[in-house]
PDB file of N, CA, C and O in Angstrom, chain B, residues numbered from 101:
ATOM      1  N   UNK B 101     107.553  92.957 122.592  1.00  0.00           N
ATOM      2  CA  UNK B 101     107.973  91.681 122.054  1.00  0.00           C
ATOM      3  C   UNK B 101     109.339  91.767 121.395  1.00  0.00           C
ATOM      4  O   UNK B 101     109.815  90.656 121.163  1.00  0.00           O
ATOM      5  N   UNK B 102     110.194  92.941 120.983  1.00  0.00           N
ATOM      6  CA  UNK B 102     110.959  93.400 120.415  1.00  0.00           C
ATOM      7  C   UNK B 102     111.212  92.937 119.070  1.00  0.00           C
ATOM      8  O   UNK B 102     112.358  92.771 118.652  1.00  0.00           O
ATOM      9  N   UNK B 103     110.045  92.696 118.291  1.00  0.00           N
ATOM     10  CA  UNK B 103     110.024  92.868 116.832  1.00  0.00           C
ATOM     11  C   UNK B 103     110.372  93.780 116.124  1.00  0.00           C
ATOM     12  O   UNK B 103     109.523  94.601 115.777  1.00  0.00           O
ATOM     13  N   UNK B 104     111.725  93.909 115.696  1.00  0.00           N
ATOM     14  CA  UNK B 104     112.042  94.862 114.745  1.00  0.00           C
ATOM     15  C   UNK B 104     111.518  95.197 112.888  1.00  0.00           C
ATOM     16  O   UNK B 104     111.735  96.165 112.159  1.00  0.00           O
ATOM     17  N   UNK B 105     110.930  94.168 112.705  1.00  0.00           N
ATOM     18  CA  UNK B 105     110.753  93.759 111.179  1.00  0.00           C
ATOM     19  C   UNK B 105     109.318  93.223 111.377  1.00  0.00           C
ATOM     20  O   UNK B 105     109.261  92.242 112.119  1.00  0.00           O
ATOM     21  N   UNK B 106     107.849  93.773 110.742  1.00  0.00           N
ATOM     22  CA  UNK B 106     107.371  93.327 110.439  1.00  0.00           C
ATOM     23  C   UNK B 106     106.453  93.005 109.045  1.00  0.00           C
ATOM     24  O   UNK B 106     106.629  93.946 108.271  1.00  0.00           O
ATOM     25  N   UNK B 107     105.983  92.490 108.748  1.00  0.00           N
ATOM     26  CA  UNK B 107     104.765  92.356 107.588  1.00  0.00           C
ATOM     27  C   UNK B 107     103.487  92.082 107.582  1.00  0.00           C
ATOM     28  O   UNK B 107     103.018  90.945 107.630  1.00  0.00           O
ATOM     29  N   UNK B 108     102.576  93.593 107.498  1.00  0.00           N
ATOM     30  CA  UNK B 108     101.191  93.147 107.772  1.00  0.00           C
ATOM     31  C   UNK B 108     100.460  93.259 106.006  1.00  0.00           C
ATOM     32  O   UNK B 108     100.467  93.983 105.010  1.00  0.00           O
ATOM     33  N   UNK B 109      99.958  92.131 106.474  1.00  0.00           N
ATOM     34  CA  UNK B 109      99.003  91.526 105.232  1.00  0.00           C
ATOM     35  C   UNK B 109      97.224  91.765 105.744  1.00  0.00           C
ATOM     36  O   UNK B 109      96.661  91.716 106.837  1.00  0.00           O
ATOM     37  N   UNK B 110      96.704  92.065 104.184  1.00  0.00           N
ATOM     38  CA  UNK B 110      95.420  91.811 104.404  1.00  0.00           C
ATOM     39  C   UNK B 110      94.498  91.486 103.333  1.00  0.00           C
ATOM     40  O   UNK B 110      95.012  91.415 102.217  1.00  0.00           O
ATOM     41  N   UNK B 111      93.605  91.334 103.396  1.00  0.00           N
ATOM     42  CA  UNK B 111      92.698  90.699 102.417  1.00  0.00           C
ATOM     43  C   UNK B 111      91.696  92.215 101.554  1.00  0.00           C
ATOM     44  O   UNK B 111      90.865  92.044 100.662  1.00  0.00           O
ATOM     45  N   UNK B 112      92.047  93.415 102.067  1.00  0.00           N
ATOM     46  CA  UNK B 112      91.036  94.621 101.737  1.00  0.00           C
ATOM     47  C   UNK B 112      92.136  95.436 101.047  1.00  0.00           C
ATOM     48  O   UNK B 112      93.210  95.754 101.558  1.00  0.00           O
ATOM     49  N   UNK B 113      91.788  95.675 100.033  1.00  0.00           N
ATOM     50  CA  UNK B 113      92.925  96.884  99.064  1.00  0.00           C
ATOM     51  C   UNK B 113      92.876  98.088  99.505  1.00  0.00           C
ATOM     52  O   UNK B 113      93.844  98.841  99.617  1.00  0.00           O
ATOM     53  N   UNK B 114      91.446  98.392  99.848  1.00  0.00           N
ATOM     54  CA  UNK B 114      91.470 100.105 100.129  1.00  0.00           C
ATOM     55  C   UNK B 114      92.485 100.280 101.834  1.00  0.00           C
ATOM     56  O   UNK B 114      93.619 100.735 101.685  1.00  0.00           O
ATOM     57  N   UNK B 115      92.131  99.991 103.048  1.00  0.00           N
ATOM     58  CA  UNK B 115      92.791  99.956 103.915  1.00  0.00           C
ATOM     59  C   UNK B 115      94.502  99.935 103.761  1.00  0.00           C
ATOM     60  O   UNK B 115      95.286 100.568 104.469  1.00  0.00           O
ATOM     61  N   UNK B 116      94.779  99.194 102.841  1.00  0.00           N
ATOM     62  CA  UNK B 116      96.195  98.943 102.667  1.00  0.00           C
ATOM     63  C   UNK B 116      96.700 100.153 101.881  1.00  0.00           C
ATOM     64  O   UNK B 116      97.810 100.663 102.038  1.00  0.00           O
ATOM     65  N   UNK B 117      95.684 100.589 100.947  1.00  0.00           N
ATOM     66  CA  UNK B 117      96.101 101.917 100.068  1.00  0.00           C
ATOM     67  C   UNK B 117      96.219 103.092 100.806  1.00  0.00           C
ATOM     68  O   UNK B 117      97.042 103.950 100.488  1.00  0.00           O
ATOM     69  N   UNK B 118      95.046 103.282 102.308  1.00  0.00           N
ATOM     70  CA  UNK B 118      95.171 104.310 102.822  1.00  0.00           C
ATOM     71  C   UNK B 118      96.092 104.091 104.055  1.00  0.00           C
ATOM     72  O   UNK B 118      96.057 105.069 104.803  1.00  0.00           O
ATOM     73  N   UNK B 119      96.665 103.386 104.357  1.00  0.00           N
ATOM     74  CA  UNK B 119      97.937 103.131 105.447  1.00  0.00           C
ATOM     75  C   UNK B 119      99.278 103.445 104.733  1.00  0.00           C
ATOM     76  O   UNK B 119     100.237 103.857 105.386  1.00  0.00           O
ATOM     77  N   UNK B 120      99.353 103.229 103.249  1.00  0.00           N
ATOM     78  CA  UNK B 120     100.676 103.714 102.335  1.00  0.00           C
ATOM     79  C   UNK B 120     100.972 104.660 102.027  1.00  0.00           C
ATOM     80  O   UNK B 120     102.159 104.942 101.865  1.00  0.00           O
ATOM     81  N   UNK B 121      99.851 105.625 101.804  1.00  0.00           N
ATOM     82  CA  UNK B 121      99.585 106.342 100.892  1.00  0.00           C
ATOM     83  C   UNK B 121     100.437 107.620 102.519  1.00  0.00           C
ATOM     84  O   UNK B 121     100.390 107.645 103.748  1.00  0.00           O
ATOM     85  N   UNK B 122     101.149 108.498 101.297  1.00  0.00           N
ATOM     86  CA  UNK B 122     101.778 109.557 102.067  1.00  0.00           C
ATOM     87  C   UNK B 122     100.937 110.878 102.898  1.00  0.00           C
ATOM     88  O   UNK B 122     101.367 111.641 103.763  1.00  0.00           O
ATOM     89  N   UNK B 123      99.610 110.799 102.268  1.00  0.00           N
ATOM     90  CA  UNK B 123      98.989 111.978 102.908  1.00  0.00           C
ATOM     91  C   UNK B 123      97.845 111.412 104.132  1.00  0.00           C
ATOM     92  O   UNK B 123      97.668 110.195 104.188  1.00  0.00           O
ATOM     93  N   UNK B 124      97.261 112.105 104.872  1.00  0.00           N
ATOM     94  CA  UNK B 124      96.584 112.050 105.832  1.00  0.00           C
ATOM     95  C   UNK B 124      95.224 111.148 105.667  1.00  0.00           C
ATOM     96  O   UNK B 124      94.581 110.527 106.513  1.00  0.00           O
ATOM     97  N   UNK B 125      95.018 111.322 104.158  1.00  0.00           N
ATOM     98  CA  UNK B 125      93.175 110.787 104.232  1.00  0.00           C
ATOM     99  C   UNK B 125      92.404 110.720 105.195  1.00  0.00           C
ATOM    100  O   UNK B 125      92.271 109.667 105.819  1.00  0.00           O
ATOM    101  N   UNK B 126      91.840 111.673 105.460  1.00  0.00           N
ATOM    102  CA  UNK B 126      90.948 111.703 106.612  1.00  0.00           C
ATOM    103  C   UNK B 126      90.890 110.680 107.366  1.00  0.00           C
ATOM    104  O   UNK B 126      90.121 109.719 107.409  1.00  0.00           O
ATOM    105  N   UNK B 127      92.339 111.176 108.326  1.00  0.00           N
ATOM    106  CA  UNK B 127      92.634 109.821 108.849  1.00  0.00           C
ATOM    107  C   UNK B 127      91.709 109.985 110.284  1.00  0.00           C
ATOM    108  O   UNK B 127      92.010 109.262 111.234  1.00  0.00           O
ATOM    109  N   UNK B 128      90.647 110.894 110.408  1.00  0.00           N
ATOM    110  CA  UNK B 128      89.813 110.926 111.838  1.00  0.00           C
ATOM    111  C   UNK B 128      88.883 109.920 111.832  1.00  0.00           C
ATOM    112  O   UNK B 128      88.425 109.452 112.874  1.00  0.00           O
ATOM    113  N   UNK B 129      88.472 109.438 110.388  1.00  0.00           N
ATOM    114  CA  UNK B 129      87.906 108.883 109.952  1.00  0.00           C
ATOM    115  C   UNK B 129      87.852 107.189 109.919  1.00  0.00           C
ATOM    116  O   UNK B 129      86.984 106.519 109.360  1.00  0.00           O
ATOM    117  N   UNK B 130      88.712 106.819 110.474  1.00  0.00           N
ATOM    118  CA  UNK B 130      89.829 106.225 110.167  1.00  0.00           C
ATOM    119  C   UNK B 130      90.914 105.696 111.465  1.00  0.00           C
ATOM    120  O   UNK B 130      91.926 104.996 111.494  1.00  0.00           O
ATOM    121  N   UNK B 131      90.303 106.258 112.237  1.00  0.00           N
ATOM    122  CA  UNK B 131      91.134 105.488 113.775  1.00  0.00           C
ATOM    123  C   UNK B 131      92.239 104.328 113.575  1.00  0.00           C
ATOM    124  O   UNK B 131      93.388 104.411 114.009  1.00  0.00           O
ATOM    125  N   UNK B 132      91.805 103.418 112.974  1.00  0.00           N
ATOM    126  CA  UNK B 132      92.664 102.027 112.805  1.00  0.00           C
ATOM    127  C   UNK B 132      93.848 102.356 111.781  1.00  0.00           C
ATOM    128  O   UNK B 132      95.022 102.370 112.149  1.00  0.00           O
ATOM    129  N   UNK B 133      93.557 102.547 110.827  1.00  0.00           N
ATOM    130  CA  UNK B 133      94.526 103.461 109.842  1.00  0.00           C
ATOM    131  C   UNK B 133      95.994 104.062 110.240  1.00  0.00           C
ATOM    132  O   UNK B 133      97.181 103.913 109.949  1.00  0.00           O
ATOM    133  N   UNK B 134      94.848 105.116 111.397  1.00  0.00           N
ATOM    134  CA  UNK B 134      95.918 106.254 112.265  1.00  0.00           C
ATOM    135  C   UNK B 134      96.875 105.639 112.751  1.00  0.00           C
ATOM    136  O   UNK B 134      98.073 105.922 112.757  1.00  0.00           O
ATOM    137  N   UNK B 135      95.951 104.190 113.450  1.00  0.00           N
ATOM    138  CA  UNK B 135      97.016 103.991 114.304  1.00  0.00           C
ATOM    139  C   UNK B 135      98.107 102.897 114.106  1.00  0.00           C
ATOM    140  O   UNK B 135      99.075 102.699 114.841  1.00  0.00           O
ATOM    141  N   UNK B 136      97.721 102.138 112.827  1.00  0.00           N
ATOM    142  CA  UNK B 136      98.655 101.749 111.840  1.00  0.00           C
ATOM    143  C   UNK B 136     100.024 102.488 111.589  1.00  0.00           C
ATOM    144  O   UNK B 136     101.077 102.142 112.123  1.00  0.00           O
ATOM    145  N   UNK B 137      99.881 103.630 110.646  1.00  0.00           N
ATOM    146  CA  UNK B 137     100.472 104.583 110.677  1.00  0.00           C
ATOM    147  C   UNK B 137     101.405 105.192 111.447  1.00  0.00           C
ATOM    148  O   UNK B 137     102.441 105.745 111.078  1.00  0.00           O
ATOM    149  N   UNK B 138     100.812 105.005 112.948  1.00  0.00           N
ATOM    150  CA  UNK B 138     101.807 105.573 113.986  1.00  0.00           C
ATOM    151  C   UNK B 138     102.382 104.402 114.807  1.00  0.00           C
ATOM    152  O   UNK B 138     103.059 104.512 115.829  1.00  0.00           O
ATOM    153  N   UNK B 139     101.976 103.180 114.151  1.00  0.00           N
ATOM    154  CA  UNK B 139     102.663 101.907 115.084  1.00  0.00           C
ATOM    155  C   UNK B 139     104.065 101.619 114.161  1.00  0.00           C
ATOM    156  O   UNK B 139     105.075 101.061 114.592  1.00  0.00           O
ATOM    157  N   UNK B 140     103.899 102.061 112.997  1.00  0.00           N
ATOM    158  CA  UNK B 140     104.792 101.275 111.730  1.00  0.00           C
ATOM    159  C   UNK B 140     106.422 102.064 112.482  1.00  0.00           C
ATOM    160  O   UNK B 140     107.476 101.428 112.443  1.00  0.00           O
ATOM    161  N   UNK B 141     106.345 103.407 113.079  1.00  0.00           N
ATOM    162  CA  UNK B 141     107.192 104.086 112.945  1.00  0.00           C
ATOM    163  C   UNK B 141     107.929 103.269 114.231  1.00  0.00           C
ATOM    164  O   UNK B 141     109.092 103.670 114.249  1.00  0.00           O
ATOM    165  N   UNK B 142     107.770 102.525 115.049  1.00  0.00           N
ATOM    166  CA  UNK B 142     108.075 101.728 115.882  1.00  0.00           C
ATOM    167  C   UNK B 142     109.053 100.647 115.502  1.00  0.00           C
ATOM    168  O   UNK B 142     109.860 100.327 116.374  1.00  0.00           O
ATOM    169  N   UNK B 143     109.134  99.771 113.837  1.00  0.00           N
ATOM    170  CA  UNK B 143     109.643  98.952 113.347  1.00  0.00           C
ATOM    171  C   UNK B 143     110.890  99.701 112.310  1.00  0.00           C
ATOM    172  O   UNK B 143     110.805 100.755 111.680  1.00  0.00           O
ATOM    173  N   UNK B 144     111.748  98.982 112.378  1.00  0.00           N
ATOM    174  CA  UNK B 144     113.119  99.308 111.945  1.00  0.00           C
ATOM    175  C   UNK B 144     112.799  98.920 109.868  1.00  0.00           C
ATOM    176  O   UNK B 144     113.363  99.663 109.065  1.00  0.00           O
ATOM    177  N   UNK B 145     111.981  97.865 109.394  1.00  0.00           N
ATOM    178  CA  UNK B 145     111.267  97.704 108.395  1.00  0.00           C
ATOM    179  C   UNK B 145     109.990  97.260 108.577  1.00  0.00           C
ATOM    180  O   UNK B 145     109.807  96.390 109.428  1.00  0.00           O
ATOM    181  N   UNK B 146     109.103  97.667 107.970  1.00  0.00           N
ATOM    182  CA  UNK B 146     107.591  97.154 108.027  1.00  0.00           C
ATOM    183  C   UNK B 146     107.131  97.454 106.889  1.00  0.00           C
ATOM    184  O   UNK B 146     107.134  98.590 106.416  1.00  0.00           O
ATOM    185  N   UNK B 147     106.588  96.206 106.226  1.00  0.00           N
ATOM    186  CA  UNK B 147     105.925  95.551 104.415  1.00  0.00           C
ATOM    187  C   UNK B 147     104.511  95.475 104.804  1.00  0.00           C
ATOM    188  O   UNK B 147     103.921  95.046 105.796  1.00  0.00           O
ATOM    189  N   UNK B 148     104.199  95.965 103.828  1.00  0.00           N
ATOM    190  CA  UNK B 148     102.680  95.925 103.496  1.00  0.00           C
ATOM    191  C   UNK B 148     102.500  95.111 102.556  1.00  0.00           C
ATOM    192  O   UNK B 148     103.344  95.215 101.666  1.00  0.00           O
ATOM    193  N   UNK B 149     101.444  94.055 102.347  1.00  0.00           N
ATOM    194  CA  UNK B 149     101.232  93.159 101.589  1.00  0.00           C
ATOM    195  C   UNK B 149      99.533  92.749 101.249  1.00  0.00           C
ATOM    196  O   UNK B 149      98.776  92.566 102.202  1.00  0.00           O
ATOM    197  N   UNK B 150      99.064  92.638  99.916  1.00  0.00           N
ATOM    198  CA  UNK B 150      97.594  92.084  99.953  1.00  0.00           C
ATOM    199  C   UNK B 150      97.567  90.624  99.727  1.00  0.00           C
ATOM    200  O   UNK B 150      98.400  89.990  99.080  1.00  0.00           O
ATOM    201  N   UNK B 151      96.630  90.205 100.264  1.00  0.00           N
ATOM    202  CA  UNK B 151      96.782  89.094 100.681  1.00  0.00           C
ATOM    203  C   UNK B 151      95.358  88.348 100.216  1.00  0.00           C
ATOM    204  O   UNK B 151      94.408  88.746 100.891  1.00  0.00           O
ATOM    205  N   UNK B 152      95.068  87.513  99.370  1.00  0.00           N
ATOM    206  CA  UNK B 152      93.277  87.065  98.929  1.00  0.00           C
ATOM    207  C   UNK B 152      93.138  86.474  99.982  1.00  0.00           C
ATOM    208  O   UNK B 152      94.002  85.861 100.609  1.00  0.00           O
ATOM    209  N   UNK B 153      91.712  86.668 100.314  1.00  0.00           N
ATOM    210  CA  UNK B 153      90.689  86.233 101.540  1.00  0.00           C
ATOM    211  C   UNK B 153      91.569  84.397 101.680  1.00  0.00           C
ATOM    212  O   UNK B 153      92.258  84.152 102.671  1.00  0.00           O
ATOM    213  N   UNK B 154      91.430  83.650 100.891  1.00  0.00           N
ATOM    214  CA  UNK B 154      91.602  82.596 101.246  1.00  0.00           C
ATOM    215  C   UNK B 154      92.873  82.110 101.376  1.00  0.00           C
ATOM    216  O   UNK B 154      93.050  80.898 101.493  1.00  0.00           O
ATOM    217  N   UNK B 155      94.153  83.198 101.371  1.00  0.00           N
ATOM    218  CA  UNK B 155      95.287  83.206 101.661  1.00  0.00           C
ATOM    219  C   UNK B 155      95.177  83.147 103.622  1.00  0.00           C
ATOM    220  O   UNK B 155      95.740  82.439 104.458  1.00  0.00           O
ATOM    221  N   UNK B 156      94.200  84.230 103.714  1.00  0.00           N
ATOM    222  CA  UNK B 156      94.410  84.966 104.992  1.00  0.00           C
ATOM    223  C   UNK B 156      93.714  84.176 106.278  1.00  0.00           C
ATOM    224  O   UNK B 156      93.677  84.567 107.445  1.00  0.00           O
ATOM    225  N   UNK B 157      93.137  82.872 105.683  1.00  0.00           N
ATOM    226  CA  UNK B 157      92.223  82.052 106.521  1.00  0.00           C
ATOM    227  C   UNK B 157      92.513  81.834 108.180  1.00  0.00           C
ATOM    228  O   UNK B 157      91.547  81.716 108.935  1.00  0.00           O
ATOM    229  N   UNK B 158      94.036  81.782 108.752  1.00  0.00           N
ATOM    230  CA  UNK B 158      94.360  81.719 109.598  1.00  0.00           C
ATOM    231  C   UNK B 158      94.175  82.834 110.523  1.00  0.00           C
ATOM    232  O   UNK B 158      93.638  82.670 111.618  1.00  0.00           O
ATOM    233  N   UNK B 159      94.647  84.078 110.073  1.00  0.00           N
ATOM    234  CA  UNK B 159      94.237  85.664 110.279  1.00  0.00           C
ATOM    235  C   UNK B 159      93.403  85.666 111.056  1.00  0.00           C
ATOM    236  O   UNK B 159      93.462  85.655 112.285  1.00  0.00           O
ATOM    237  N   UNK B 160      91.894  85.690 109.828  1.00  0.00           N
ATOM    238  CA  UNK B 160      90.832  85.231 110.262  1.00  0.00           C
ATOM    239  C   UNK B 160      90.150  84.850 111.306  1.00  0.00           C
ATOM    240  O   UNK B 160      89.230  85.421 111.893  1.00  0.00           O
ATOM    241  N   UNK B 161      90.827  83.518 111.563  1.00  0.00           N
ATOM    242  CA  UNK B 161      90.237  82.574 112.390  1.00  0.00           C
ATOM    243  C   UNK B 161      91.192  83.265 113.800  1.00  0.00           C
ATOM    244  O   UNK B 161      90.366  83.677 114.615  1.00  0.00           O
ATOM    245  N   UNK B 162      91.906  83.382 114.052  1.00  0.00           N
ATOM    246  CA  UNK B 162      92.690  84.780 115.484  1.00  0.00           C
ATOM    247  C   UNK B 162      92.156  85.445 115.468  1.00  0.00           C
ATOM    248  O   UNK B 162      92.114  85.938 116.595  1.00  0.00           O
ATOM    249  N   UNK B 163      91.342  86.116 114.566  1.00  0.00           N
ATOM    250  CA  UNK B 163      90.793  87.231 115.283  1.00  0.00           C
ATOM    251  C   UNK B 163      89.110  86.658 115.663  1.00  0.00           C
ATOM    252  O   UNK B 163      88.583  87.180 116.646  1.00  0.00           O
ATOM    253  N   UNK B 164      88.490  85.841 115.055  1.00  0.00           N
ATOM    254  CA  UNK B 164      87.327  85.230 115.591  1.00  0.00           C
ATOM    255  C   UNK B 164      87.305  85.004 116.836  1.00  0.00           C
ATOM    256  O   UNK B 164      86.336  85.208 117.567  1.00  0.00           O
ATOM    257  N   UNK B 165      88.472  84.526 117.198  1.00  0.00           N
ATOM    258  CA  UNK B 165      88.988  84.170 118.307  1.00  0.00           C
ATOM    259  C   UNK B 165      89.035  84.624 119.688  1.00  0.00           C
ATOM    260  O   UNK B 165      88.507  84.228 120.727  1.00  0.00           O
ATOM    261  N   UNK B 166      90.042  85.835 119.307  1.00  0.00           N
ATOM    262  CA  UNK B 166      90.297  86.963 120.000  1.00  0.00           C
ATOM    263  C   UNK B 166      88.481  87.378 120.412  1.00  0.00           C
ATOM    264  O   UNK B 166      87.873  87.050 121.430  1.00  0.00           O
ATOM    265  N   UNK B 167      88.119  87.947 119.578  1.00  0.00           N
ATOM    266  CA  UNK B 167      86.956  88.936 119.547  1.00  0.00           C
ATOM    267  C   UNK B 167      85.787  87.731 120.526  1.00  0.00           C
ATOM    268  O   UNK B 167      84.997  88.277 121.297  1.00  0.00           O
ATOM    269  N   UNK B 168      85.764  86.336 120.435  1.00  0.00           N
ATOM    270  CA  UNK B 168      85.155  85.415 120.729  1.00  0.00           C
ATOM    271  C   UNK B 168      85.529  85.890 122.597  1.00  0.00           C
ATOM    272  O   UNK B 168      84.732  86.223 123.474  1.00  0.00           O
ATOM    273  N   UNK B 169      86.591  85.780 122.638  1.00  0.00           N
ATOM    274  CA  UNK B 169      86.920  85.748 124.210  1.00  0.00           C
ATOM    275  C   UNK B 169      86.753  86.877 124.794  1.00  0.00           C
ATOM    276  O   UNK B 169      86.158  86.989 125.865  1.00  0.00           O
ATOM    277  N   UNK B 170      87.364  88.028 124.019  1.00  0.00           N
ATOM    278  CA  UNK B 170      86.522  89.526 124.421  1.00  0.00           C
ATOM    279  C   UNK B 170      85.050  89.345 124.725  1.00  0.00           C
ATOM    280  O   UNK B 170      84.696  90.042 125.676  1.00  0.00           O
ATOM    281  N   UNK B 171      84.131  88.637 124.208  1.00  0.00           N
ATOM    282  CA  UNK B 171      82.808  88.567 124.292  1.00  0.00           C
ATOM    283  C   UNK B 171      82.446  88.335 125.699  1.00  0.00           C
ATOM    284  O   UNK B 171      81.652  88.975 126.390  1.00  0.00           O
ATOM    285  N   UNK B 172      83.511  86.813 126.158  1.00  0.00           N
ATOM    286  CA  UNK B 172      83.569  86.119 127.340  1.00  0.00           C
ATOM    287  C   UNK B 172      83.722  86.496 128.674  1.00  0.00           C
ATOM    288  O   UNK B 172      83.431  86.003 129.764  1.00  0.00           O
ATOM    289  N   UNK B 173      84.409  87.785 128.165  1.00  0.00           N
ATOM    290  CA  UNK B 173      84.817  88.298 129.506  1.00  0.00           C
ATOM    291  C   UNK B 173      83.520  89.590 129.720  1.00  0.00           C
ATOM    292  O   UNK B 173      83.734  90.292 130.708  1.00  0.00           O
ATOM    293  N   UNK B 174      82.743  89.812 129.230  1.00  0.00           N
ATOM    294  CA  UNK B 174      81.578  90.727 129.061  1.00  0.00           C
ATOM    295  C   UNK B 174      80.307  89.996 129.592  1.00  0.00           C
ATOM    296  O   UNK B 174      79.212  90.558 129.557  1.00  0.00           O
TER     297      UNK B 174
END
């Protein structure tokens, strides 16, 4: 898409703490994390942000979405 700059927000503190945080945290543990981690290095800046559940309502509702049509095709 050639997004150079992004900002991912979320509604969960711990996830966001262990995607910042400089050491590994059992990141096997942790797949999504990992691969956070190794997507960020892709963006020229990328912000991390928390975000309250009822900030994130739109989020949300894309990924209901998403995951809804994944279902569809099963």
């Amino acid at each position: 898409m050639g997004f150079m700059q992004v900002i991912l927000a979320s509604d969960s503190k711990m996830p966001m703490k262990n995607i910042t945080s400089p050491g590994e945290d059992n990141l096997e543990k942790r797949p999504v994390t990992s691969d956070v981690k190794a997507s960020v290095r892709n963006f020229s800046n990328c912000r991390f942000e928390y975000t309250m559940r009822q900030g994130n309502s739109l989020a949300h509702a894309l990924v209901e979405e998403a995951i809804r049509r994944l279902e569809d095709c099963f």
